[in-house]
Backbone as a chain_set.jsonl record, in Angstrom:
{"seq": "XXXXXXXXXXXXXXXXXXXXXXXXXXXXXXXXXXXXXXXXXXXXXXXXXXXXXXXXXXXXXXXXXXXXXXXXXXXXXXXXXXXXXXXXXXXXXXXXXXXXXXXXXXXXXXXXXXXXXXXXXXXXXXXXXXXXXXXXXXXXXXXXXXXXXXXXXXXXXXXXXXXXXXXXXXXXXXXX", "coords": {"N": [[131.696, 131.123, 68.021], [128.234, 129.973, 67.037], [126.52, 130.89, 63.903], [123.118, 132.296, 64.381], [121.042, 131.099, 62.619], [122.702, 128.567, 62.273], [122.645, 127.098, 64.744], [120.19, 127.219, 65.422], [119.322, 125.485, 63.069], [120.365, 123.354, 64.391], [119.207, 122.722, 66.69], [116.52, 122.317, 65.984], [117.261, 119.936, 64.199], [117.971, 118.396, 66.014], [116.184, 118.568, 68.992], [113.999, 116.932, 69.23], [114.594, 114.272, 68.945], [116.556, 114.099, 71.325], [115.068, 115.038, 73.437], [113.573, 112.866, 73.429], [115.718, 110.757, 74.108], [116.991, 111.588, 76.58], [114.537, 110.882, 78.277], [114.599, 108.581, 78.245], [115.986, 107.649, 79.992], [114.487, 107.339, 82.45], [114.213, 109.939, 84.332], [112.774, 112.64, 86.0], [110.299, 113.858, 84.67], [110.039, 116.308, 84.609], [112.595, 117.21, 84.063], [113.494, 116.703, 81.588], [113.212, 118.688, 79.733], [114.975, 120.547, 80.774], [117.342, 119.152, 80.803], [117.77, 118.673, 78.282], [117.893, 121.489, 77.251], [120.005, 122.185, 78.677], [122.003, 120.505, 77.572], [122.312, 122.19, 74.844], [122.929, 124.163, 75.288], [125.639, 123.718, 75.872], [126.692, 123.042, 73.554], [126.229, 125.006, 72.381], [128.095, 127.05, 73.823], [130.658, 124.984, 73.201], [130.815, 125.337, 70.313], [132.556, 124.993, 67.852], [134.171, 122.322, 68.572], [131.879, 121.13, 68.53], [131.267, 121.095, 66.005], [132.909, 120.061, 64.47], [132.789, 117.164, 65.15], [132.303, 113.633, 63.692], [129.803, 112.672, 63.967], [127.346, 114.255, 64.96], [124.941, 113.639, 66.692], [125.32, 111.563, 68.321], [127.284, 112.831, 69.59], [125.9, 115.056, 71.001], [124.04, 112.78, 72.593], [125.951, 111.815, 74.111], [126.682, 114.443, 75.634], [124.111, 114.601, 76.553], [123.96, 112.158, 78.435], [125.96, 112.985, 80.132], [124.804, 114.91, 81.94], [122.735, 114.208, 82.334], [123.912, 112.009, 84.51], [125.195, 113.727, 86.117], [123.316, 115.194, 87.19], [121.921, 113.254, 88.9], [123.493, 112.445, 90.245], [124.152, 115.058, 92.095], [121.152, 114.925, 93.425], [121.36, 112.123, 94.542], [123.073, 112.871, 96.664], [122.05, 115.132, 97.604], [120.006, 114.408, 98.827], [121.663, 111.84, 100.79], [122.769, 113.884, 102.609], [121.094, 115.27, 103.693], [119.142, 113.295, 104.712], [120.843, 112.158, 106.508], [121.791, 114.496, 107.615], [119.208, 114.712, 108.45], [118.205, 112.291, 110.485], [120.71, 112.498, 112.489], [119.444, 114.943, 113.799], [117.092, 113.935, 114.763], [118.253, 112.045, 116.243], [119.25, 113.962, 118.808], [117.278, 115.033, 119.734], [116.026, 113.262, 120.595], [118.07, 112.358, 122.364], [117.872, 114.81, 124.201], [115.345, 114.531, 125.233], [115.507, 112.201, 126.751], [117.382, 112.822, 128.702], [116.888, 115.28, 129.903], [114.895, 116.076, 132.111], [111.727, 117.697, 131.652], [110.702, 120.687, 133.932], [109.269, 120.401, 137.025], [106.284, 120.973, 137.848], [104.735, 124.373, 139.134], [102.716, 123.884, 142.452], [100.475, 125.914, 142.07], [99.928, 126.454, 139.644], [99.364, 124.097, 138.337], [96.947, 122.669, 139.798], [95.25, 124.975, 138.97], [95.117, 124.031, 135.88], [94.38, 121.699, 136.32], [91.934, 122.395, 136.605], [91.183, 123.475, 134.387], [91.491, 121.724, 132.396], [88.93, 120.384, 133.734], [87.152, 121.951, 131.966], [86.977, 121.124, 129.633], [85.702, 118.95, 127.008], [84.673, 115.096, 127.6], [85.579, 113.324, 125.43], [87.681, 115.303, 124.043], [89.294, 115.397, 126.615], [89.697, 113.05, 127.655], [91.741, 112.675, 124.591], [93.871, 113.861, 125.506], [94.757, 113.087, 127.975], [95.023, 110.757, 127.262], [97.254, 111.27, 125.191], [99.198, 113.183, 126.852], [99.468, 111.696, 129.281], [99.665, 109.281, 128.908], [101.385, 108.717, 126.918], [100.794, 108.603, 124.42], [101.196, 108.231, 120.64], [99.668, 110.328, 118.392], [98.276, 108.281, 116.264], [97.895, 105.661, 117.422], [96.131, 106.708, 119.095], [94.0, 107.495, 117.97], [92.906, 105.196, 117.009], [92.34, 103.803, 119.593], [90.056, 105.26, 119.998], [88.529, 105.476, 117.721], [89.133, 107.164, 115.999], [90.208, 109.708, 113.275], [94.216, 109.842, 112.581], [94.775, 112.45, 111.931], [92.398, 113.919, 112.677], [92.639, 113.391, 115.667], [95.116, 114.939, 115.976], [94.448, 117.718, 115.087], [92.418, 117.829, 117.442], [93.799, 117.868, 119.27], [95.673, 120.265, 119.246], [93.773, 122.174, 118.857], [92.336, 121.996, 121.439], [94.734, 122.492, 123.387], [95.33, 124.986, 122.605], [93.095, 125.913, 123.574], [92.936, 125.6, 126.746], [95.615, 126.835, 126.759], [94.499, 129.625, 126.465], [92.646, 129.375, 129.18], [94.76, 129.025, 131.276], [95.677, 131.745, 131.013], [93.342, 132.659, 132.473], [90.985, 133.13, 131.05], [87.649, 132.247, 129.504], [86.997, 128.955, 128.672], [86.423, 128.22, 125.729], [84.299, 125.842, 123.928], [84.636, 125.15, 120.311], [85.273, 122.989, 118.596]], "CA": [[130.266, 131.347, 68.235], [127.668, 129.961, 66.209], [125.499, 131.933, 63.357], [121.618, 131.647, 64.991], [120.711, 130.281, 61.895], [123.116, 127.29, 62.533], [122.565, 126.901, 65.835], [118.264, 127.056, 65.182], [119.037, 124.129, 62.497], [120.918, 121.961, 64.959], [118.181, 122.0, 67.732], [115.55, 121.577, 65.312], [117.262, 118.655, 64.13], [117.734, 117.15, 67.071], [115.288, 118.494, 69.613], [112.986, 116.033, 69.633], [115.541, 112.863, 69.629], [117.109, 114.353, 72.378], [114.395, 114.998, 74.546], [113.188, 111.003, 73.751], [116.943, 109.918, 74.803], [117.057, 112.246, 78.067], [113.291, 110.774, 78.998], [114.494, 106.865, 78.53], [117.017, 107.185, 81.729], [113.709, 107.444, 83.667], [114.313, 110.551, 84.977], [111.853, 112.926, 86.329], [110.001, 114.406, 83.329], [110.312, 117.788, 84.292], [114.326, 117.425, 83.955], [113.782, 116.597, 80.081], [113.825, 119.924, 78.733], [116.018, 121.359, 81.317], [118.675, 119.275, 80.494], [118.055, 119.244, 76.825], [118.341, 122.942, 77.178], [121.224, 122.706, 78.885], [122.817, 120.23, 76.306], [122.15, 123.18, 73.674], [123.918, 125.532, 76.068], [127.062, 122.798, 76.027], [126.792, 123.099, 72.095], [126.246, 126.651, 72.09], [129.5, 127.121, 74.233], [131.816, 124.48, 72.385], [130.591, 125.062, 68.819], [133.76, 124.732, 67.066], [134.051, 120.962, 68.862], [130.462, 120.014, 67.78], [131.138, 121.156, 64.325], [134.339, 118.957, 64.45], [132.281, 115.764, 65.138], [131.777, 113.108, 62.59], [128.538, 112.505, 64.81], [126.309, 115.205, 65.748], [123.834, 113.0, 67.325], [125.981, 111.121, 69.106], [127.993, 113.702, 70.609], [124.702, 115.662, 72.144], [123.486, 112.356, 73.58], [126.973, 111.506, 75.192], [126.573, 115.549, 76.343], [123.037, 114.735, 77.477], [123.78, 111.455, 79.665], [126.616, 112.853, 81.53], [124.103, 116.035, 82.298], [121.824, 113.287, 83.877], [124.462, 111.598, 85.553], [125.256, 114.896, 87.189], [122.089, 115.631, 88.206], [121.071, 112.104, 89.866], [124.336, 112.139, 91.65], [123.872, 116.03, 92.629], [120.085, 114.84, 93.706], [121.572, 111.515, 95.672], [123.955, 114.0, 97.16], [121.244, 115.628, 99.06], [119.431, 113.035, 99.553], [122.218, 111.253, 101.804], [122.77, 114.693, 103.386], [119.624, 115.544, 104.466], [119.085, 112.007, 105.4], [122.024, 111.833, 107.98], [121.193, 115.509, 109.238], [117.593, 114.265, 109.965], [118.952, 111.423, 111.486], [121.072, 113.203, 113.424], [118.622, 115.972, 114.56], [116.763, 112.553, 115.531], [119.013, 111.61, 117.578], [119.943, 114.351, 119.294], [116.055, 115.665, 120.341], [115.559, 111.889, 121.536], [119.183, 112.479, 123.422], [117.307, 115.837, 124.823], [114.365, 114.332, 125.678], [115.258, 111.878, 127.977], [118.372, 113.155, 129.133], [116.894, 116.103, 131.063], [112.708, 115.896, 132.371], [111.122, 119.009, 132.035], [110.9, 120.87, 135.511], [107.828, 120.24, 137.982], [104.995, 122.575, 137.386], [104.221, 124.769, 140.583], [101.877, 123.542, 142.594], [99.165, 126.479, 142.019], [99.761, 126.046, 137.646], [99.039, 122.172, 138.177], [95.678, 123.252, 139.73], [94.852, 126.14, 137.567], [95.554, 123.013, 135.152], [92.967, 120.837, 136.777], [90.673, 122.856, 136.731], [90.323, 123.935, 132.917], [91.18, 120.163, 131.926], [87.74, 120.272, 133.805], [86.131, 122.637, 131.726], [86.941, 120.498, 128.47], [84.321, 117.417, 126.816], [84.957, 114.251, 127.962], [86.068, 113.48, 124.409], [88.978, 116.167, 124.533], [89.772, 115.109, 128.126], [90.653, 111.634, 126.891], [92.645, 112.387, 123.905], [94.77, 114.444, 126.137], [95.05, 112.307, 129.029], [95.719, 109.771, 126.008], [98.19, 112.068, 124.738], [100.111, 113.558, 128.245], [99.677, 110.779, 130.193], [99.639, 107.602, 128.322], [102.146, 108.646, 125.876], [100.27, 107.696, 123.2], [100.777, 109.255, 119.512], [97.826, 110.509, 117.358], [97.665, 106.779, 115.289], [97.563, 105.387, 118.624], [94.782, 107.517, 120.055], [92.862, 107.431, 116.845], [93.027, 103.339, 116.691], [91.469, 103.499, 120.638], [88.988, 106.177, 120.251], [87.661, 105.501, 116.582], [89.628, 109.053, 115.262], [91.554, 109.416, 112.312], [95.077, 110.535, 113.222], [94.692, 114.096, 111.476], [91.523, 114.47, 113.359], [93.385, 113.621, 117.17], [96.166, 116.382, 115.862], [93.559, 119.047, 115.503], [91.809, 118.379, 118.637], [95.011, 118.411, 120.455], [95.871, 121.021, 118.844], [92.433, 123.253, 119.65], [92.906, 121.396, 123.427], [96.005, 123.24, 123.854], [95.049, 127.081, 122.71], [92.068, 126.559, 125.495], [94.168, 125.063, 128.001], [96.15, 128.031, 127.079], [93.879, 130.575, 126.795], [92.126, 128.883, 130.459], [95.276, 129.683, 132.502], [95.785, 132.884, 131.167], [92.199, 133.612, 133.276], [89.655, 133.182, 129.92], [86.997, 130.966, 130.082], [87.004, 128.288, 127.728], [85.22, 127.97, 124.479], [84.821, 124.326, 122.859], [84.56, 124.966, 119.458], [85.522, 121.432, 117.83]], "C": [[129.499, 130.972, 66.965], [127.25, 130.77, 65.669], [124.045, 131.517, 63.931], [120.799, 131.033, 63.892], [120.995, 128.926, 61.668], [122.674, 126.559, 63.637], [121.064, 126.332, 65.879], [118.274, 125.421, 64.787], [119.216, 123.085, 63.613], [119.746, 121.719, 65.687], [117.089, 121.558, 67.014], [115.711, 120.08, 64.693], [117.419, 117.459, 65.123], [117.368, 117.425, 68.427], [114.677, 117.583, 70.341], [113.587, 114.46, 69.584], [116.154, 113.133, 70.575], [116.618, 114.202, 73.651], [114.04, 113.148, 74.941], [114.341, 110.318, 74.684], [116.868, 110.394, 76.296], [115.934, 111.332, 78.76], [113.689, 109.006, 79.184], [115.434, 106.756, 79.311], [115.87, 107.318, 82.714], [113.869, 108.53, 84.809], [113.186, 111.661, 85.157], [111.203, 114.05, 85.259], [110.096, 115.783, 83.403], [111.913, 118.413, 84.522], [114.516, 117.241, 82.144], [114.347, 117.404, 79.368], [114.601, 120.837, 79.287], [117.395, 120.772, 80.997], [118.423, 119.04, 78.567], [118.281, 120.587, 76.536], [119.596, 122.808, 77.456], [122.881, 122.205, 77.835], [123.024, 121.212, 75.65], [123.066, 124.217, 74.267], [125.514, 125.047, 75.944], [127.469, 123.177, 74.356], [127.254, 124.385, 71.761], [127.89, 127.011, 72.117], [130.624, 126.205, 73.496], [131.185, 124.09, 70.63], [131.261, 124.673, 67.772], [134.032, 123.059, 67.084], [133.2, 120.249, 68.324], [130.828, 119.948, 66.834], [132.239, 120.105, 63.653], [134.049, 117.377, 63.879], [131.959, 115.473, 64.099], [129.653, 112.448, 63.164], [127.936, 112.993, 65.526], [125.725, 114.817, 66.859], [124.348, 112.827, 68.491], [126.671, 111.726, 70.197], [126.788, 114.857, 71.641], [124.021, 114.561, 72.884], [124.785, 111.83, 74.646], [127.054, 112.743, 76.263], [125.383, 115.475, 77.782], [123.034, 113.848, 78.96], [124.771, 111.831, 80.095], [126.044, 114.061, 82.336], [123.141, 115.33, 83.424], [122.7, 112.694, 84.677], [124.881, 112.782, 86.951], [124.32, 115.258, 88.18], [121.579, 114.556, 89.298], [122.344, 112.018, 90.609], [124.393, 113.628, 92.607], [122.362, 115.251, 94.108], [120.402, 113.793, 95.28], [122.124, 112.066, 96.901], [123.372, 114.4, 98.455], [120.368, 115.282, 99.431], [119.783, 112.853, 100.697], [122.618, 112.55, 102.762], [121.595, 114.952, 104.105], [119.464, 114.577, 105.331], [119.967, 111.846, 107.112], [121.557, 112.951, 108.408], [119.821, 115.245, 109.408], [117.924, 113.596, 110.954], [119.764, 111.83, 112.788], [120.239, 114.081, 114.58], [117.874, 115.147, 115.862], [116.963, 112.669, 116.753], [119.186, 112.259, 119.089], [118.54, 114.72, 119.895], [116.279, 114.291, 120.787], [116.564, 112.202, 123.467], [118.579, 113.406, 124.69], [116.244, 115.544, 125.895], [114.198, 113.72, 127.166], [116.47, 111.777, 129.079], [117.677, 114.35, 130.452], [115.142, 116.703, 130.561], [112.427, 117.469, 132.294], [110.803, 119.161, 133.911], [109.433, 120.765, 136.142], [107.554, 121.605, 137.635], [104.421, 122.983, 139.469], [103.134, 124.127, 140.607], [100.021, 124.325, 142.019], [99.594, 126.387, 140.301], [98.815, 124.483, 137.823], [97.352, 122.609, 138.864], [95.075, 123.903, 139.222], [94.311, 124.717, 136.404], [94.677, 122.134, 134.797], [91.952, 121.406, 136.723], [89.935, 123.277, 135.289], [90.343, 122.448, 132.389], [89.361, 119.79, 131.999], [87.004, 120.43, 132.616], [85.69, 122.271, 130.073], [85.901, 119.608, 128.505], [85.44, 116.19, 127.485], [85.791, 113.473, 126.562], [87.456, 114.04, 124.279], [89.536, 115.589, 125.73], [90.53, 113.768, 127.866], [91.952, 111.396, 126.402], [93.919, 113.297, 125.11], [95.374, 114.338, 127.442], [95.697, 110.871, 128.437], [97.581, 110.165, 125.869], [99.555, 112.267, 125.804], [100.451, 112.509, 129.16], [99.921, 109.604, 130.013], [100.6, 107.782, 127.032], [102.109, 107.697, 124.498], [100.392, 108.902, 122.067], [99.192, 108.907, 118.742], [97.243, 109.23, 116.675], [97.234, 106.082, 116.749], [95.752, 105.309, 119.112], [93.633, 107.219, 118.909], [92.584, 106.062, 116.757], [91.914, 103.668, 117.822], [89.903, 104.199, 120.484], [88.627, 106.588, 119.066], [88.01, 106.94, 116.208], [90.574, 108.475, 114.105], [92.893, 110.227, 112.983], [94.958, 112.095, 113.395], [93.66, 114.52, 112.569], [91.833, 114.765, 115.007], [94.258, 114.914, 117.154], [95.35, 117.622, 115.877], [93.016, 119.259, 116.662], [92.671, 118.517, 119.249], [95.357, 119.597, 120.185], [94.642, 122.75, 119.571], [92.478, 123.312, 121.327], [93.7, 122.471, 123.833], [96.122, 124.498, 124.091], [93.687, 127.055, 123.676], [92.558, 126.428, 126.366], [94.98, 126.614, 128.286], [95.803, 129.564, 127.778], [93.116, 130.68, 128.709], [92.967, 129.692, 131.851], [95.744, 130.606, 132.268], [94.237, 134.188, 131.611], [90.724, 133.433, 131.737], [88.977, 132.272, 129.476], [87.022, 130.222, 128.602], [85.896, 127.755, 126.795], [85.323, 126.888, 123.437], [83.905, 124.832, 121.433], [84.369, 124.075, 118.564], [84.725, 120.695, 118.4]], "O": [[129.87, 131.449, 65.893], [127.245, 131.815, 66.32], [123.821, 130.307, 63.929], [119.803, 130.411, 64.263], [120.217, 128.126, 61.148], [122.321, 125.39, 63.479], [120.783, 125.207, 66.291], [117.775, 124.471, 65.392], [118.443, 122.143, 63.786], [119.156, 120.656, 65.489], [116.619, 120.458, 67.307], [114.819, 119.235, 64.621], [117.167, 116.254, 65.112], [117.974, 116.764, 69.27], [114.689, 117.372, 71.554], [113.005, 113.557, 70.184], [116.572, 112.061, 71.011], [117.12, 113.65, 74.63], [114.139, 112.467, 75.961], [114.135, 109.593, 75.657], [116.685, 109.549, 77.173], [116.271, 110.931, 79.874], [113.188, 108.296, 80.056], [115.873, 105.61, 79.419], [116.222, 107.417, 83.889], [113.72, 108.233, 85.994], [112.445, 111.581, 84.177], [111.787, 115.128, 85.151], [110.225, 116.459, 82.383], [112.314, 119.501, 84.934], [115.529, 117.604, 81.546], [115.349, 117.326, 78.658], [114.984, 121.826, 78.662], [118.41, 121.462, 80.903], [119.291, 119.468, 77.806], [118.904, 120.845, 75.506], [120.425, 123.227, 76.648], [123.942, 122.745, 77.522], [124.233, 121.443, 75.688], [123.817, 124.965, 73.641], [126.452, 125.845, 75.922], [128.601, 123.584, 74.094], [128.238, 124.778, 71.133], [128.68, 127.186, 71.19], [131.62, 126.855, 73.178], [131.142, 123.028, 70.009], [130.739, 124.08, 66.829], [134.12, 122.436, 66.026], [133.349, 119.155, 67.779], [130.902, 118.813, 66.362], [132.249, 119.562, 62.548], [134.517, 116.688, 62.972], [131.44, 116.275, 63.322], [128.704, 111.968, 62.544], [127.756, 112.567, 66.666], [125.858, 115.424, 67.921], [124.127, 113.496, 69.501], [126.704, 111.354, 71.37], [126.997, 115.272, 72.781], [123.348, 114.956, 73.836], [124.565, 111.507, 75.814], [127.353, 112.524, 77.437], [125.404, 115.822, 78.963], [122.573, 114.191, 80.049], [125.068, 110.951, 80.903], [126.645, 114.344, 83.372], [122.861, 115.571, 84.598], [122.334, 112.782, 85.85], [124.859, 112.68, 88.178], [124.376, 115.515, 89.383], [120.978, 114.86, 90.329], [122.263, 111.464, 91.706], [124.654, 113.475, 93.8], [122.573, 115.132, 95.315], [120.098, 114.071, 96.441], [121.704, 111.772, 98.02], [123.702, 114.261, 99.633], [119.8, 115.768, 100.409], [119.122, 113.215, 101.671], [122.826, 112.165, 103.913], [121.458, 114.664, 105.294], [119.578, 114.756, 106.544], [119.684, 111.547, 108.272], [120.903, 112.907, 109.45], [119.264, 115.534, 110.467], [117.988, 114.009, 112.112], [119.446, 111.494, 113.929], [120.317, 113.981, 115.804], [117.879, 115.326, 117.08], [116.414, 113.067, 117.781], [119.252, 111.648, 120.155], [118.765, 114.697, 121.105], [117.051, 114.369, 121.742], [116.267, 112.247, 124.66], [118.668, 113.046, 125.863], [116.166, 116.033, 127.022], [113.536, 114.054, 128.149], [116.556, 110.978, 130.011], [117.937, 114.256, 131.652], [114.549, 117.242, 129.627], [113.041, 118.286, 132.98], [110.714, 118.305, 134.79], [108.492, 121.168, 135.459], [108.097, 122.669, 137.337], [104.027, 122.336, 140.438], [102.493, 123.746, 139.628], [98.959, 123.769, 141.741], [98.589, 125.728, 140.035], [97.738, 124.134, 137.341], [96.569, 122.884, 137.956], [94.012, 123.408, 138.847], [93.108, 124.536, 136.218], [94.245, 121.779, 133.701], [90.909, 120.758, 136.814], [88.735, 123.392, 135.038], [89.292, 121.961, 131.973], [88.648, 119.287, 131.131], [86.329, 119.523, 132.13], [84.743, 122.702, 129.414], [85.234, 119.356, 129.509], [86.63, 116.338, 127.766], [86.857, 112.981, 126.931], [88.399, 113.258, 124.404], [90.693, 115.249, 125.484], [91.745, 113.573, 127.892], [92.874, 110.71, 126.842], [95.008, 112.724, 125.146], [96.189, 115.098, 127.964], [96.546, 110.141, 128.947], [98.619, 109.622, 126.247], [100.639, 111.702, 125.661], [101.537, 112.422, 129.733], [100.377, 108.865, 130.886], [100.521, 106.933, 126.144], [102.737, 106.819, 123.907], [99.987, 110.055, 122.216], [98.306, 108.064, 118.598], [96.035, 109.062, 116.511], [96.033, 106.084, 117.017], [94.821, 104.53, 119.317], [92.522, 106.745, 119.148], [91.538, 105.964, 116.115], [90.751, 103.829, 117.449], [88.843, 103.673, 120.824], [88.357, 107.78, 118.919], [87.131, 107.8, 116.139], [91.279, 107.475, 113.965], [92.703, 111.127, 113.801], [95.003, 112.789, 114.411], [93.99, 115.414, 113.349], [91.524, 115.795, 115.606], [94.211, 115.779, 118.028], [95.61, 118.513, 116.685], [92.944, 120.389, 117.146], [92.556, 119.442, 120.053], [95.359, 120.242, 121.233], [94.768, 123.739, 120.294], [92.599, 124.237, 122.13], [93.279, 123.318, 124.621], [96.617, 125.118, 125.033], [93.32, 128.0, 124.375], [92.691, 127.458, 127.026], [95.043, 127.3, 129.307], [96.227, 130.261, 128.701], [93.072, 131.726, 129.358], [92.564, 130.385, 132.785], [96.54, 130.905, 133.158], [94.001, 135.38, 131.415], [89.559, 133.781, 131.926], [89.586, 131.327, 128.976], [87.062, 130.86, 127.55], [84.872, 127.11, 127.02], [86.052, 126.865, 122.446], [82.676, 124.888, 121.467], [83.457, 124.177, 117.743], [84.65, 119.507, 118.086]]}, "num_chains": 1, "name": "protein.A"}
């Protein structure tokens, strides 16, 4: 175990070349001083080894780049994981989708249905005849009907809790 007076000197002497070396692998600047910390922690723990070296320097930046190599292959790591289980998930809602149709809507819902669709703007009525019927997404709808996407997602969005609110009997209030 170092004395904290030894230990103080070393990082002070090489602190601030450390952090420069860590920052010229282009890695994401707020990994600098985490792995220069953690170098110091590598030091800390094999003090007897450092003290060994004919090359201080040297031996905390060989510490530091295999600290980044760790981390950017940790990082790719779950990258390509994630990646494949999105992919997957993908897949498997697509598989869902058109593997098995949602079930016919009773006849008295599907009227109920028609009837608050009514009670929407002509505006709303669109995107959601856009939307349900024309299997169009929000860039889509927003291209035809001069919307930005975000803006189609909210009104569908609002659409939906009246719609909702409609056939649970409560009259509908256009807000948007």
């Amino acid at each position: 175990m170092p004395d904290s007076e030894a230990f103080t000197r070393v990082i002070a002497e090489h602190h601030s070349s450390l952090r420069h070396y860590i920052g010229g692998f282009g890695v994401n600047p707020a990994w600098v001083d985490d792995i220069a910390q953690d170098t110091f922690l590598v030091v800390y723990r094999k003090w007897d080894e450092f003290l060994a070296v004919d090359n201080p320097g040297a031996w905390l930046r060989t510490v530091a780049k295999n600290l980044v190599l760790n981390e950017t292959a940790k990082l790719n790591r779950r990258e390509r994981l994630f990646s494949h289980n999105l992919t997957k998930l993908l897949v498997e809602a697509e598989d869902a989708q058109t593997s098995t149709p949602p079930p016919p809507m009773p006849p008295e819902t599907l009227e109920a249905l028609r009837a608050c669709l009514g009670h929407l703007t002509k505006k709303t009525r669109g995107v959601i005849e856009a939307r349900y019927f024309g299997n169009m997404n929000s860039f889509q709808i927003g291209q035809e009907m001069a919307m930005k996407p975000a803006a189609v997602r909210k009104l569908l969005f609002h659409a939906r809790q009246s719609l909702a609110e409609c056939l649970r009997g409560k009259p509908i209030e256009v807000h948007w």
